[in-house]
Structure formats: C-alpha cells, structure tokens
C-alpha positions as CSV (number, residue, x, y, z in Angstrom):
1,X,-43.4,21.7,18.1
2,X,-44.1,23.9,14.9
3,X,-42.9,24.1,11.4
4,X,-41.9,26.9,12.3
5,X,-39.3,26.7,14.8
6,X,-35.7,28.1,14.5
7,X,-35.1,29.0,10.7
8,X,-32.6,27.2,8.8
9,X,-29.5,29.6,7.5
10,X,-31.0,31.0,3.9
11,X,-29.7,29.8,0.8
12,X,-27.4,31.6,-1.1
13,X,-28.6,33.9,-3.9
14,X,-27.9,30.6,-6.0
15,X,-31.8,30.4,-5.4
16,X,-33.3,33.7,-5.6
17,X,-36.8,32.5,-5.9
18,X,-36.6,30.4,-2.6
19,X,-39.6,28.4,-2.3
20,X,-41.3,28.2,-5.4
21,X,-45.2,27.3,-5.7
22,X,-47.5,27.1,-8.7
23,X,-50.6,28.0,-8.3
24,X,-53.7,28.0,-10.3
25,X,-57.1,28.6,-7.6
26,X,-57.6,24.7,-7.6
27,X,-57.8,23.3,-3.4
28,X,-54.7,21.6,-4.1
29,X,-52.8,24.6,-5.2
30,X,-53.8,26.4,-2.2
31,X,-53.3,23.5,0.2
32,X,-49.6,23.8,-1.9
33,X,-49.2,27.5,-1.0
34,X,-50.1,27.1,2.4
35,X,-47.6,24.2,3.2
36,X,-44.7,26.0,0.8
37,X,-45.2,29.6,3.4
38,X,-44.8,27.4,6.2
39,X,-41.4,25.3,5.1
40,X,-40.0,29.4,2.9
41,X,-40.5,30.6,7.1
42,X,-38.9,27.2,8.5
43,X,-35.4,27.5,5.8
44,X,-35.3,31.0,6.3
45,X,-35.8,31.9,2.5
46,X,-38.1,34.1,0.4
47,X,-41.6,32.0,-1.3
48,X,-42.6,32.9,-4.8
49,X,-45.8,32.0,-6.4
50,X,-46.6,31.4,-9.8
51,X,-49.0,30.9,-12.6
52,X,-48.9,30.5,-16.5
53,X,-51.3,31.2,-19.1
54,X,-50.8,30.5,-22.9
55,X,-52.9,32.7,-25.2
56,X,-55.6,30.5,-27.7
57,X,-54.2,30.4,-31.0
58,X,-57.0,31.7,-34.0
59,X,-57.5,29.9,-37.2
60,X,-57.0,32.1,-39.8
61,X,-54.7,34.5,-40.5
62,X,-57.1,37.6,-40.8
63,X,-57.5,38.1,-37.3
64,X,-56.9,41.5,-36.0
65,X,-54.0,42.4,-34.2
66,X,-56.0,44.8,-31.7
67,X,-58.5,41.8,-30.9
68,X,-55.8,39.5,-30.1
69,X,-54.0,41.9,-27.4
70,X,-57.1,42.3,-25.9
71,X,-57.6,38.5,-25.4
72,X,-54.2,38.7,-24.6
73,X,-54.7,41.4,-21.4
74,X,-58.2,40.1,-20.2
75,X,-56.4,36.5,-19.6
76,X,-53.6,37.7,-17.8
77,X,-56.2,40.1,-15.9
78,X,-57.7,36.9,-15.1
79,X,-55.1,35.2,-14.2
80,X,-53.3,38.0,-11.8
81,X,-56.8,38.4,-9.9
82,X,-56.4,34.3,-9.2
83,X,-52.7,34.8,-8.0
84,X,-53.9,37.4,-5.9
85,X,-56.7,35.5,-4.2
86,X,-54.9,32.4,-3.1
87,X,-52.1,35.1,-1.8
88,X,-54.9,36.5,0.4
89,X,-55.5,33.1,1.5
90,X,-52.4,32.6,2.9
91,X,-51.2,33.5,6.7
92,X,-50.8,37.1,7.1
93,X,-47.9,36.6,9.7
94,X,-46.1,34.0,7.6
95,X,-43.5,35.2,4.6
96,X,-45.2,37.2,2.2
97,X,-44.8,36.3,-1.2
98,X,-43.4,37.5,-4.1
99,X,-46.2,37.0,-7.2
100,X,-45.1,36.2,-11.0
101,X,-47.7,35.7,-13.8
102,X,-45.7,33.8,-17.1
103,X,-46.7,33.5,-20.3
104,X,-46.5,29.5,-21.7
105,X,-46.8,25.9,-20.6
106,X,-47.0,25.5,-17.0
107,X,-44.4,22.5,-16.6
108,X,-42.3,24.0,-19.2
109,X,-42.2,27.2,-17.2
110,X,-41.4,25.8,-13.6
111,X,-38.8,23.6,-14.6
112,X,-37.2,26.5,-15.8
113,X,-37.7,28.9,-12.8
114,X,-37.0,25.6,-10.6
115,X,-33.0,26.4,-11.6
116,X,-33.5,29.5,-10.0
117,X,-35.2,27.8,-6.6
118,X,-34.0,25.4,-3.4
119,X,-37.8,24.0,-3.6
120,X,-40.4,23.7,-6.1
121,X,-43.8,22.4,-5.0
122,X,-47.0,22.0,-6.6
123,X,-50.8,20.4,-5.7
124,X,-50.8,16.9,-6.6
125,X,-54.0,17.9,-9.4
126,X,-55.0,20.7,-10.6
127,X,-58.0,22.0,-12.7
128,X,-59.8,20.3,-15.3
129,X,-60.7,22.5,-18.7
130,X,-59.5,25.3,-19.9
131,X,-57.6,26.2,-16.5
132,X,-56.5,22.8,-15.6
133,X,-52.7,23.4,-17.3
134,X,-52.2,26.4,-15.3
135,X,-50.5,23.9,-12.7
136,X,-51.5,20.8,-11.0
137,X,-52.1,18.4,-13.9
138,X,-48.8,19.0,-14.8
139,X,-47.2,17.7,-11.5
140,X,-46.4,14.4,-12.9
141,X,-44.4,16.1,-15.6
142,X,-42.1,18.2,-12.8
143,X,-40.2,15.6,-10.8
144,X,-38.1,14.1,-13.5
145,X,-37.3,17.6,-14.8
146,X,-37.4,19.8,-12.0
147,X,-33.6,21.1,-11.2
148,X,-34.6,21.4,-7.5
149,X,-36.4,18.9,-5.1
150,X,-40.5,19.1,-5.5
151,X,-42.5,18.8,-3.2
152,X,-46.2,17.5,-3.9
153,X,-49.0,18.3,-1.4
154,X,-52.4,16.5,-1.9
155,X,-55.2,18.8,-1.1
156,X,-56.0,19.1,2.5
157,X,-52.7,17.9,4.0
158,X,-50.9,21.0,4.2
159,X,-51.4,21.3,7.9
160,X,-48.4,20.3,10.3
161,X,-47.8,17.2,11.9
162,X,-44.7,18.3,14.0
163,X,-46.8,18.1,16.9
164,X,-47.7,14.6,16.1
165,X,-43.9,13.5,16.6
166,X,-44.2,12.3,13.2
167,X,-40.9,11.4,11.0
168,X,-39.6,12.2,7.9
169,X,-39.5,8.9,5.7
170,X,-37.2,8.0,3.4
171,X,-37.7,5.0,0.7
172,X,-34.2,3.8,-0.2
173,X,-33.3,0.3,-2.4
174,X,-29.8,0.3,-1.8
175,X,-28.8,2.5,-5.2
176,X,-26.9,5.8,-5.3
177,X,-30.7,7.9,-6.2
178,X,-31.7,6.1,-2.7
179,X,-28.8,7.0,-1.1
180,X,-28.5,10.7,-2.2
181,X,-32.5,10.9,-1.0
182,X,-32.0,9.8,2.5
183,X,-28.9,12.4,3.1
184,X,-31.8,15.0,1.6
185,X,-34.2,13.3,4.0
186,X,-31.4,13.4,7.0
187,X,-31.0,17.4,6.2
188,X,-35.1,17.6,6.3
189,X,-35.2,16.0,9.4
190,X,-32.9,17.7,11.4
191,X,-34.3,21.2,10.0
192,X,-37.0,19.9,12.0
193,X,-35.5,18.6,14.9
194,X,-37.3,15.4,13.9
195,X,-36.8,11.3,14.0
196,X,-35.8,10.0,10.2
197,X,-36.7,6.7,9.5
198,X,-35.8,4.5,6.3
199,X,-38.1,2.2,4.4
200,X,-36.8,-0.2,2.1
201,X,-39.4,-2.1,0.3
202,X,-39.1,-5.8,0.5
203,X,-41.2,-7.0,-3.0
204,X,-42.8,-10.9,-2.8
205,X,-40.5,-13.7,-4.7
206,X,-42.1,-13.9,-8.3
207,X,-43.9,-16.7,-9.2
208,X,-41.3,-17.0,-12.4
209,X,-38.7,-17.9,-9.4
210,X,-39.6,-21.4,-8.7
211,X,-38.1,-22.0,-12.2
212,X,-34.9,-21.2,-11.1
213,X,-32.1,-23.5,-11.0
214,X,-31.3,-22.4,-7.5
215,X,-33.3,-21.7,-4.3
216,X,-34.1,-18.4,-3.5
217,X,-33.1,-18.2,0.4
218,X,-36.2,-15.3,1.3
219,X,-34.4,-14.8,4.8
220,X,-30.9,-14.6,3.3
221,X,-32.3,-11.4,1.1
222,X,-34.0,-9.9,4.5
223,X,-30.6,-10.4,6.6
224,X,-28.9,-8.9,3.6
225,X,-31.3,-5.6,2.7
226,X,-31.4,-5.4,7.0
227,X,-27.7,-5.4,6.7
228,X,-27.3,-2.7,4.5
229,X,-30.1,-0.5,6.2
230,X,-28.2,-0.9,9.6
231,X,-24.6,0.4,7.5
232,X,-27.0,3.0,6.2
233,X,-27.8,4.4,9.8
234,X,-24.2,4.3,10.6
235,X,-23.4,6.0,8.0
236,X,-26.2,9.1,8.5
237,X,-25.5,9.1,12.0
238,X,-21.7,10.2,11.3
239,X,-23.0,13.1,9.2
240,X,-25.8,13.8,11.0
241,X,-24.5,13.7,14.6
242,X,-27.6,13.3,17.6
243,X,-30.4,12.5,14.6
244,X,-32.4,9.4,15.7
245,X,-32.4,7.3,12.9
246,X,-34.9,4.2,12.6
247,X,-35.5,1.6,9.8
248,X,-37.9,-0.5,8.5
249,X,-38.4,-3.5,6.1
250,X,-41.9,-4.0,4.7
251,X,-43.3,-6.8,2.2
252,X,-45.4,-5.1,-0.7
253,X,-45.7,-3.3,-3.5
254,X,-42.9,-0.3,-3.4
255,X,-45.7,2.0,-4.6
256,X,-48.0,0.7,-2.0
257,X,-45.6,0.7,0.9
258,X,-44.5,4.3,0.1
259,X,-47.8,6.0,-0.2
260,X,-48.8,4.0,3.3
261,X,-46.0,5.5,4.9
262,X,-47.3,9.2,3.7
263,X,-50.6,8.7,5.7
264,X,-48.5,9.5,8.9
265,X,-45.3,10.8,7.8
266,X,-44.0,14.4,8.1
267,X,-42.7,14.5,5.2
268,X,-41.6,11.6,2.5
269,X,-38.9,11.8,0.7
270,X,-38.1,9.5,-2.7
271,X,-35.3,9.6,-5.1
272,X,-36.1,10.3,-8.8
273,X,-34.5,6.4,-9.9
274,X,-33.4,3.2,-7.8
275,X,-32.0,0.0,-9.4
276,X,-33.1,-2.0,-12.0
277,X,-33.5,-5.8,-12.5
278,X,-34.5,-7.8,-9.8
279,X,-34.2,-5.8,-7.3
280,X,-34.5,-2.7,-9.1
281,X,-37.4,0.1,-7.7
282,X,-38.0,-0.6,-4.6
283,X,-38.6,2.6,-4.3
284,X,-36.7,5.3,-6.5
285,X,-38.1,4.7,-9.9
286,X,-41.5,4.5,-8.3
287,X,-41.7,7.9,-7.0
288,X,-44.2,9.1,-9.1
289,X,-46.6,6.1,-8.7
290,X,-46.4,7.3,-4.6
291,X,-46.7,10.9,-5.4
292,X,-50.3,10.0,-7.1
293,X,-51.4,8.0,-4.3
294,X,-50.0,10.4,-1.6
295,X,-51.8,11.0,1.5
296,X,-49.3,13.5,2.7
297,X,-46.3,15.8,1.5
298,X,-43.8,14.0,-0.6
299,X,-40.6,15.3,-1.6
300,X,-39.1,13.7,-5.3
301,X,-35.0,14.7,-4.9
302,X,-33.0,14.5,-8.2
303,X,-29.8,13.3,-8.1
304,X,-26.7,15.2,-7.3
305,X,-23.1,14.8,-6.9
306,X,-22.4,14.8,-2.9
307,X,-19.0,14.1,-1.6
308,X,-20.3,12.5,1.7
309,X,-21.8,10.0,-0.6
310,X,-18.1,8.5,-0.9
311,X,-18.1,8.0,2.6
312,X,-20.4,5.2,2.8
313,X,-18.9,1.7,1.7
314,X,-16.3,2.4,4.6
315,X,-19.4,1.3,6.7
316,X,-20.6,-1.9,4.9
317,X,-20.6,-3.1,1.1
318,X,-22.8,-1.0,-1.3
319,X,-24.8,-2.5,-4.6
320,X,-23.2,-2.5,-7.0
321,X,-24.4,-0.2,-10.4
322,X,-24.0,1.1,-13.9
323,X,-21.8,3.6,-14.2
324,X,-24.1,7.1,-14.3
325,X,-24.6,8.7,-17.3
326,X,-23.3,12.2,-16.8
C-alpha cells in the first residue's frame, strides 16, 4: 500500500496553504519536500514551499540606497533559483507546488504562515553559514510555536513505509497534550488505513526513592499506566470505529524510547507538553529531544480544544492536572 492511496476530503479554505514546507537546498529540506508532496496528495490539499532571506544590515549610514537594492535583488535572485531547484526535484506526477520567497527570519516567518496551513514541516537541520537560517536550524524553534502540527523529516527518511505495514506511534503519559496527540495520531492512522500503536514510557525508580517513607510498589505503577493505556484503546476505538489499536509499555529514557520507536514507525506522533513531577514527560515535554534524535517522520501536535476529549473518563479514571492556562 502507498501514501498515496484514497485522498482524505481537503481542508477547508481555513488552511489555504495546505501543506507547508521550508526549504533552503540543504538534503534535509529536500528529503522534507519530498515527504510533504507525498502526505499534500494523501489529505487531498494544495503543498506550498517556502524560503526566507533577511538582507545584511551595513554599518554606516552613508551607504547608498541604489547599492543596497541591488544586494537586495541578487539575494532574492539567489534564493528563487534555490526554490526552484528543489521544486524540480520533486515528483513530476505528484501535487505541484505553489513557491513563496519571504523576506525575514525563517522561524519567525513559518510560524506565521503555519496559521494559514493544516501541516507545517521542515528538515530536522539545515545549512550551516550564511544560509543555514534559511530553514532547518530553525526547526527546534517551530514546534512550540507553530499554530499547526509539524512534521520533522531527517534527511533520507522521506521515502514510504506503508508497504512495510508499519504503524503510526503515538507517545502518550496519561496528560490532556498526550491525549489530544493520540486522537491526532488515530486521524493519521486511519488516513492511512494503518495500525496505531501507543507508547507510554515507563522511566526507572530514582535512586532518591529509596529515601522515601513508603515503598514504591514498581508493578503497582505498571498495572496502573497498563490500566489507563487499555481505557485509552477503548476510548480511540469508539471514535475511531475498525482502527486496530495496540500498546506498549517500555522501561527507558522517554527521549530514548520515542526516537527508537521512529526507526520503524510510519509516522510518530508527540504532543507539545505531558505532565510534570514525578511522572511528568514521559513523553510530551520531550518531544523535541525525539525530534533531534529522529530516525524517521515525527509529527509535534499543539494542543487544542476537542470535544471527544470529554469522552474519555467515561472509560476509566484520567490523571489528574492543573487547570490549563488559556
């Protein structure tokens, strides 16, 4: 099976860029572009690419206007000649994009287009130099600003593995990010007609613990996080009628269990922020640590207000959390 099997319905014009990519000519802006024209073909919707530039500023004040326009036009020449070639390195049968060169900070300018897209994805790094701002240096900058999902895509990994069977992971920790990622994850997943499976890391005991005036039960904590996974599924599997749902509990590092899982995953998806305290991150507020170690796409969802999130305490009891700051 392909990425590229029946289309999703499109978005409404809510998102008029669609699928937006940064680009800058670096491998892992192409590898970017490629995957973003494959996923703009699977949800039906248009694919954008982008770049920035920001002009040098002179010291001085005696410059000449006419000198600085003509830096001015030679770096956006520059830069509309690199859109163009990693467009002509896309597939010629796949959605053909729509090119926009900006003027300004890369991060500053794709978190403000990202209001205007359903997906904004980047190369996990870009350039180094002059260039290297253009975009994928500044990916650790998008997924806590973004106002859409991003996607990261390491260099290399853009190609399918639909026909691998593979699943689309999601790390959850038993908070409301977690829970809003694996109902993104569930949508994913059945875009693709593909399994979902939920990882909850399961962190080692601290060493601080045998100081405390009671005994940690480790099995206890396992029935309890398996509890909650297994309410989890139940929960999906109402709003996501015939999607085969799996889960998982692993021991480890959340950062280290996450980017594992990327190695073979179809896509991973995290939440921007999971609890705090003990059993705070096991996944959400890691998400960026796993994007930088990724070995395959990973999708960082922000948070937002879902009704069917209300649904789920009427199959099992929920963590309990701050009130969120709105």
């Amino acid at each position: 099976m392909s990425d590229q099997t029946t289309p999703s319905a499109p978005l409404s014009q809510d998102a008029p860029l669609g699928v937006l990519v940064g680009v800058d000519g670096s491998d892992q802006s192409i590898s970017a572009a490629r995957w973003a024209q494959r996923e703009a073909r699977l949800r039906g919707e248009s694919l954008t690419l982008v770049t920035a530039y920001t002009v040098p500023a002179f010291w001085g004040s005696s410059v000449d206007g006419g000198i600085a326009l003509a830096d001015d036009d030679r770096l956006r020449s520059g830069v509309d000649a690199l859109l163009h070639e990693v467009a002509g390195k896309l597939d010629p049968e796949g959605v053909t994009p729509e090119l926009r060169v900006e003027v300004g900070d890369a991060a500053g300018v794709l978190v403000d287009l990202s209001a205007q897209a359903s997906l904004l994805v980047s190369g996990s790094r870009g350039r180094g130099g002059f260039l290297g701002r253009l975009l994928g240096s500044v990916s650790s900058a998008l997924p806590g600003h973004a106002h859409c999902p991003v996607a990261i895509i390491p260099a290399g990994v853009e190609e399918s593995r639909a026909a691998d069977g593979a699943p689309v992971v999601a790390g959850v920790d038993g908070s409301e990010e977690g829970r809003a990622a694996a109902l993104v994850a569930a949508e994913e997943a059945a875009a693709r007609t593909a399994p979902l499976h939920l990882v909850c890391a399961l962190p080692p005991m601290s060493a601080n613990a045998a100081w405390l005036a009671v005994t940690l039960d480790e099995e206890a904590r396992r029935r309890e996080l398996q509890e909650r996974l297994d309410a989890g599924v139940a929960w999906l599997t109402s709003e996501f009628p015939g999607l085969q749902v799996t889960t998982e509990l692993v021991e480890g590092n959340p950062v280290d269990v996450m980017a594992e899982q990327t190695a073979t995953a179809r896509l991973t998806v995290l939440g921007t922020r999971g609890l705090g305290g003990f059993s705070g991150a096991l996944v959400g507020s890691t998400s960026q640590g796993v994007a930088n170690h990724a070995k395959g796409p990973v999708m960082v969802v922000p948070f937002r207000e879902d009704v069917r999130l209300g649904s789920r305490v009427e199959f099992g009891p929920v963590v309990e959390q701050e009130p969120r700051e709105r």
